[in-house]
C-alpha positions in Angstrom: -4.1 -38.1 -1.7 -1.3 -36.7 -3.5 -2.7 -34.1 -5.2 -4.2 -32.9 -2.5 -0.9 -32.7 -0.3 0.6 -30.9 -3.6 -2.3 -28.7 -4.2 -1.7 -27.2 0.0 1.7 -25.5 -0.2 1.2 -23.7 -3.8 -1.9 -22.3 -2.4 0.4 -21.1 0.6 2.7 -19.5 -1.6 0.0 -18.1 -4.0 -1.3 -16.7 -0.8 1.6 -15.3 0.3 3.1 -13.5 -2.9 0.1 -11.0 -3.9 0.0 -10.1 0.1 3.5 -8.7 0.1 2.6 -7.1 -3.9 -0.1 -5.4 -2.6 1.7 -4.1 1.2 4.0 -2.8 -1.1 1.8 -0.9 -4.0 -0.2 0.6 -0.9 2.5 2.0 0.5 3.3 3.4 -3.1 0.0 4.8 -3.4 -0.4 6.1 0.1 3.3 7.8 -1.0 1.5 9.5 -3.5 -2.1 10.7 -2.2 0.2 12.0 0.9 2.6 14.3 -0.9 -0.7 16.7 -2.1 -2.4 16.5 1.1 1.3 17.4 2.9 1.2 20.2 -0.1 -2.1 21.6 0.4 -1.6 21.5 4.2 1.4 23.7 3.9 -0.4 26.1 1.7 -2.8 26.3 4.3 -1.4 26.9 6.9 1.2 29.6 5.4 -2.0 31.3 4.4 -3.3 31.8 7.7 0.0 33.3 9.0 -0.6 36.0 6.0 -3.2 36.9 7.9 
């Protein structure tokens, strides 16, 4: 019975950690796929007022 109430909470935490790690490396990511897209969308648009 022990070991089971010790096993509960570190599968908690283990639960908990890698959800904030991988909130965090998404927003990284989406950081970095977004600064082309805001690029090419700039481009884009400043080639339509060429014309």
């Amino acid at each position: 019975m022990e070991q089971e109430e010790l096993r509960l909470p570190l599968a908690q935490e283990s639960m908990s950690r890698p959800a904030e790690g991988n909130i965090a490396t998404g927003l990284v990511w989406g950081v970095l796929i977004s600064i082309p897209l805001w690029i090419s969308l700039i481009g884009w648009i400043t080639g339509i007022w060429k014309f």
